[in-house]
PADRENBA-409161 format. One record per residue (C-alpha): residue number from 1; residue in one letter; x, y, z. Coordinates in steps of 0.25 Angstrom, whole numbers, plus 5000, padded with zeros to 4 digits. Example, Ala and Ser with C-alpha at 12.3 -4.5 7.8 and 13.67 -1.06 7.14 Angstrom:
<nodes>
  pos  code     x     y     z
    1     A  5049  4982  5031
    2     S  5055  4996  5029
</nodes>
This chain:
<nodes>
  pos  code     x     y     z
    1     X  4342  4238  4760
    2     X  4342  4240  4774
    3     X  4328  4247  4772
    4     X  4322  4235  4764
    5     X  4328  4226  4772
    6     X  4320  4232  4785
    7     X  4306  4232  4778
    8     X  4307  4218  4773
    9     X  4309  4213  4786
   10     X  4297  4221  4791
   11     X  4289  4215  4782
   12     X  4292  4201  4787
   13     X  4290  4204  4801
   14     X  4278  4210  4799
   15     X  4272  4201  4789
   16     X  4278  4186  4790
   17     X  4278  4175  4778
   18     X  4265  4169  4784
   19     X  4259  4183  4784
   20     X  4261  4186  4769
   21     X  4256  4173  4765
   22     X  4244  4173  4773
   23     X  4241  4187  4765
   24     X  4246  4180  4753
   25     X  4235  4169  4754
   26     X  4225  4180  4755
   27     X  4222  4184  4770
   28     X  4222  4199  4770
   29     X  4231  4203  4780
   30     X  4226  4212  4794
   31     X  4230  4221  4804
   32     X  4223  4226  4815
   33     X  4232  4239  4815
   34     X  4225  4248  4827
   35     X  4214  4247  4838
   36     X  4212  4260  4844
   37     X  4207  4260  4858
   38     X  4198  4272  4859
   39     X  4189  4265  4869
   40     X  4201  4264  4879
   41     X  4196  4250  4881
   42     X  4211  4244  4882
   43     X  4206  4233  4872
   44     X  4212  4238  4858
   45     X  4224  4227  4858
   46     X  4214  4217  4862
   47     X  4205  4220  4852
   48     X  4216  4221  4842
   49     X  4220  4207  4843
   50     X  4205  4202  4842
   51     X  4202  4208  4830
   52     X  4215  4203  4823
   53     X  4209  4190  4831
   54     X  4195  4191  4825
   55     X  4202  4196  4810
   56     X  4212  4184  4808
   57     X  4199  4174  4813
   58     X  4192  4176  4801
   59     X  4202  4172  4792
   60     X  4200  4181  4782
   61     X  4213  4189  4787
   62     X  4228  4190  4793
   63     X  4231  4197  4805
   64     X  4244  4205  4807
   65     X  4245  4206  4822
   66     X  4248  4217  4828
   67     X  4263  4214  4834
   68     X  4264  4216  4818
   69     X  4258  4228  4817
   70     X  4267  4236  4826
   71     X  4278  4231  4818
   72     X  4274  4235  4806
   73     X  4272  4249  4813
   74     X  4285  4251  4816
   75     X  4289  4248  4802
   76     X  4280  4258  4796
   77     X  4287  4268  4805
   78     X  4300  4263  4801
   79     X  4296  4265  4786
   80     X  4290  4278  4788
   81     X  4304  4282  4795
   82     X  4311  4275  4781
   83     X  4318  4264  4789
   84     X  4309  4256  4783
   85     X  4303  4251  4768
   86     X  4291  4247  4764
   87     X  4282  4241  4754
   88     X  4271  4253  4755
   89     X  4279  4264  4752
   90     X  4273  4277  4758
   91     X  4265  4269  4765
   92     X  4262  4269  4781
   93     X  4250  4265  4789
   94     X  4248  4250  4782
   95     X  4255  4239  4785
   96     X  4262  4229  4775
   97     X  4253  4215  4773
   98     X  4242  4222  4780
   99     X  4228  4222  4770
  100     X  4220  4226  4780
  101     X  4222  4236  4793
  102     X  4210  4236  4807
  103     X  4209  4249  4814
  104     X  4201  4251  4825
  105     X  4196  4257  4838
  106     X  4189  4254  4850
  107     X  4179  4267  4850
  108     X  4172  4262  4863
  109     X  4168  4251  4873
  110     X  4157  4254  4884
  111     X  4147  4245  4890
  112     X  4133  4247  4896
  113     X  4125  4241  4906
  114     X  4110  4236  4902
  115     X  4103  4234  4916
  116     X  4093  4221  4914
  117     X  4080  4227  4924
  118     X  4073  4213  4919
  119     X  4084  4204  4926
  120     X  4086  4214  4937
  121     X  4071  4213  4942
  122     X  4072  4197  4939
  123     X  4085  4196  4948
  124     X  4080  4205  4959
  125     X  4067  4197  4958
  126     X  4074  4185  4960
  127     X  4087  4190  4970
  128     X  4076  4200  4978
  129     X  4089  4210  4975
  130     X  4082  4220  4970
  131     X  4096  4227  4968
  132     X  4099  4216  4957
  133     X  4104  4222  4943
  134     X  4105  4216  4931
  135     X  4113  4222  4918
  136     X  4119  4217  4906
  137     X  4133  4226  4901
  138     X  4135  4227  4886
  139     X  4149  4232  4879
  140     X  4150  4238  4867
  141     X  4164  4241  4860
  142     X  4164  4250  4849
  143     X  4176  4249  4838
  144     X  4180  4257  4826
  145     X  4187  4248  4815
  146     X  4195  4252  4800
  147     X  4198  4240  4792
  148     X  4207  4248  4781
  149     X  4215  4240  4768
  150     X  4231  4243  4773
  151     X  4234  4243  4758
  152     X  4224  4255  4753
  153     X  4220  4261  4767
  154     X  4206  4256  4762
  155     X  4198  4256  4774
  156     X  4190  4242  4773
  157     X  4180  4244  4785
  158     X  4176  4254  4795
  159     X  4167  4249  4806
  160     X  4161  4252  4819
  161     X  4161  4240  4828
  162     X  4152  4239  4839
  163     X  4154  4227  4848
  164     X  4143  4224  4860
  165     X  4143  4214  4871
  166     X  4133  4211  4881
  167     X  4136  4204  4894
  168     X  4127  4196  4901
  169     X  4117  4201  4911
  170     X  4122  4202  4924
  171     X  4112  4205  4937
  172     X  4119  4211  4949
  173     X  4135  4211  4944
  174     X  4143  4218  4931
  175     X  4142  4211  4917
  176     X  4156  4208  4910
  177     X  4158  4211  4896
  178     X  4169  4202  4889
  179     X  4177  4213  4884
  180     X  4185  4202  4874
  181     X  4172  4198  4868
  182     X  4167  4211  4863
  183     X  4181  4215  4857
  184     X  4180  4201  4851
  185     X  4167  4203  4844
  186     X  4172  4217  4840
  187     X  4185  4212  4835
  188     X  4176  4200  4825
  189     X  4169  4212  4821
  190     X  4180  4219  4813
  191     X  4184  4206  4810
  192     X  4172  4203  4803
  193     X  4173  4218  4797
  194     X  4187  4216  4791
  195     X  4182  4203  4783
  196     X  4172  4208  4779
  197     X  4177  4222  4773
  198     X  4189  4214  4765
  199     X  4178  4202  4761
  200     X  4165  4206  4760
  201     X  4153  4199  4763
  202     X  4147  4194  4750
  203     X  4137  4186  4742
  204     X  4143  4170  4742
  205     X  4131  4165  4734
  206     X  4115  4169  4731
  207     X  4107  4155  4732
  208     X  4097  4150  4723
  209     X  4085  4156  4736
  210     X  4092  4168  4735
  211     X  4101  4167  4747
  212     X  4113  4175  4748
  213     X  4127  4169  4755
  214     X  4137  4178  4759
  215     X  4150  4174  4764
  216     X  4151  4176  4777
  217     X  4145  4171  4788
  218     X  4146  4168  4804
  219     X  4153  4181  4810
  220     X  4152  4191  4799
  221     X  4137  4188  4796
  222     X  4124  4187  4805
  223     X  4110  4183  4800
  224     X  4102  4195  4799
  225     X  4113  4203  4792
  226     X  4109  4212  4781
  227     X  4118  4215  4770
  228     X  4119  4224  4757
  229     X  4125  4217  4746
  230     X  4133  4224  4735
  231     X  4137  4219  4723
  232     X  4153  4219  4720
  233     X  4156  4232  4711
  234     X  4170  4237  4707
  235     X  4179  4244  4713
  236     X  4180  4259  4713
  237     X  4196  4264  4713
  238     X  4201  4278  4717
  239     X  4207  4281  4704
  240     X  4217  4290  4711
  241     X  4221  4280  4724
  242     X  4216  4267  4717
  243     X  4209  4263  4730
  244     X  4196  4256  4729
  245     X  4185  4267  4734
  246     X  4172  4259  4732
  247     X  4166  4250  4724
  248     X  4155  4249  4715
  249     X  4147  4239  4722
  250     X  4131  4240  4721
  251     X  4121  4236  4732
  252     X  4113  4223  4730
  253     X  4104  4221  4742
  254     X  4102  4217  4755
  255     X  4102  4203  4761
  256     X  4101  4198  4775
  257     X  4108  4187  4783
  258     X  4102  4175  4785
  259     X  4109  4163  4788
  260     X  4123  4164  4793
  261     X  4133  4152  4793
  262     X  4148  4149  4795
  263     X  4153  4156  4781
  264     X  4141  4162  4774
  265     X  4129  4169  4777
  266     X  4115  4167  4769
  267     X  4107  4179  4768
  268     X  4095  4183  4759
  269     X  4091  4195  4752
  270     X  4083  4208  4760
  271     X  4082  4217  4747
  272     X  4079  4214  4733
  273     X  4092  4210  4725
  274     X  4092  4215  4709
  275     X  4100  4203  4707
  276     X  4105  4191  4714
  277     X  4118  4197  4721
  278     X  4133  4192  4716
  279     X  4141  4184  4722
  280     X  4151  4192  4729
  281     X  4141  4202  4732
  282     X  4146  4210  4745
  283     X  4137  4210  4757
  284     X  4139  4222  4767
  285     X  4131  4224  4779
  286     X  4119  4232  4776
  287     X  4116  4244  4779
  288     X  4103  4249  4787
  289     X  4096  4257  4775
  290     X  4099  4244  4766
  291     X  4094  4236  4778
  292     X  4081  4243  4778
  293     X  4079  4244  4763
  294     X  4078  4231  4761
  295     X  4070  4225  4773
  296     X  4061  4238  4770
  297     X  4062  4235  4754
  298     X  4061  4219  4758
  299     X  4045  4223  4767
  300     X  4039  4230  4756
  301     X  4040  4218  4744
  302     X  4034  4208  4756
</nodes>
């Protein structure tokens, strides 16, 4: 009783009444579980608390923080010690009311110096200093992300993110570069990464012109985007582990960005459609063969 007891407990501290019927409503649940800190750049907590910033702004999602996080570690030891139950038997590595788990790592942050010769000259020309320098510092932090389902160890979304900022040009003294800023943009990245892994970009409408709407908009689409679209096929189970391993989706075409508002995006076709694409079509971003298939295929019939 004691045992059962202990794990219920657990439960509520970790998850409170308002957690579960948030989840209940329909918000899947995230942890931003592990930001590795391989640069040695002393900004993985920071960054940690941005991107559960950037993930619970969309509203798409609810945030465990991760004062919860550490507690629901020690519960997991406890179980793995038998001093506690709980509802995943033979289960460790997941956490309960969790659907989806962020992994990730700072790999690298280094910044370079441009040196402008055009505004040198000008300054000197101007100053007579002919010592004058002018340069302009640009940063770049590089991270690792894994978006992984906590329920069937699925992993989501594997990205690269590559974040750069420039700062402006300074003559004769050191540029700054507004570390926050660029860990900021980094963290909106896998933010839009993780909305769109769990809801895809897809085909909203086709108008009468032919002009496709999609249901994104400002902040996960830009004009001038290309994208393949794919029509929904069914899924493909592992008969042994019953895991979805693929789907039996078939490629479209490609169509490019045009006109991005608050919600949706209107973008036209690049490559010849067989037919008119469904509704609920998913759009990925396109590749670069896809990409020059169709421009290449869209020169020859002009």
């Amino acid at each position: 009783m004691s045992r059962i007891w202990a794990a219920v407990v657990a439960i509520f501290i970790l998850f409170p009444s308002s957690a579960l019927a948030q989840s209940a409503q329909g918000r899947p649940v995230v942890a931003v579980y592990q930001m590795d800190d391989l640069a040695q750049s002393g900004a993985g907590d920071t960054f940690s608390t941005m991107i559960e910033t950037a993930v619970a702004s969309t509203g798409r999602f609810r945030v465990i923080e991760r004062q919860r996080l550490h507690v629901a570690e020690r519960e997991q030891q406890m179980a793995r010690t038998g001093r506690v139950t709980t509802n995943r038997p033979g289960r460790s590595g997941g956490f309960e009311g969790a659907d989806f788990l962020i992994y990730g790592t700072i790999t690298s942050i280094s910044t370079s110096d441009r040196q402008q010769l055009g505004a040198s000259m000008l300054l000197g020309a101007l100053t007579g200093n002919q010592s004058s320098n002018c340069t302009r510092r640009a940063a770049t932090l590089a991270v690792d992300i894994r978006i992984t389902d906590a329920d069937s160890g699925e992993i989501r979304n594997v990205s690269r993110i590559t974040e750069t900022q420039q700062a402006a040009m300074v003559c004769n003294g050191q540029s700054q570069i507004d570390a926050p800023l660029l860990l900021r943009g980094a963290a909106e990245k896998i933010a839009r990464a993780l909305v769109t892994a769990i809801y895809p970009v897809q085909v909203a409408a086709v108008q009468p012109d032919g002009t496709i709407i999609l249901n994104y908009g400002e902040g996960t689409l830009q004009t001038g985007n290309y994208l393949t679209v794919y029509s929904r096929g069914e899924q493909i189970i592992d008969p042994t582990t019953h895991q979805v391993i693929g789907n039996s989706e078939t490629k479209l075409g490609v169509i490019r960005v045009n006109e991005v508002s608050e919600r949706m995006s209107r973008a036209s076709a690049v490559s010849t459609f067989a037919a008119q694409p469904p509704i609920g079509s998913v759009a990925r971003t396109a590749t670069e063969e896809d990409v020059q298939a169709a421009t290449h295929a869209g020169r020859r019939r002009r």
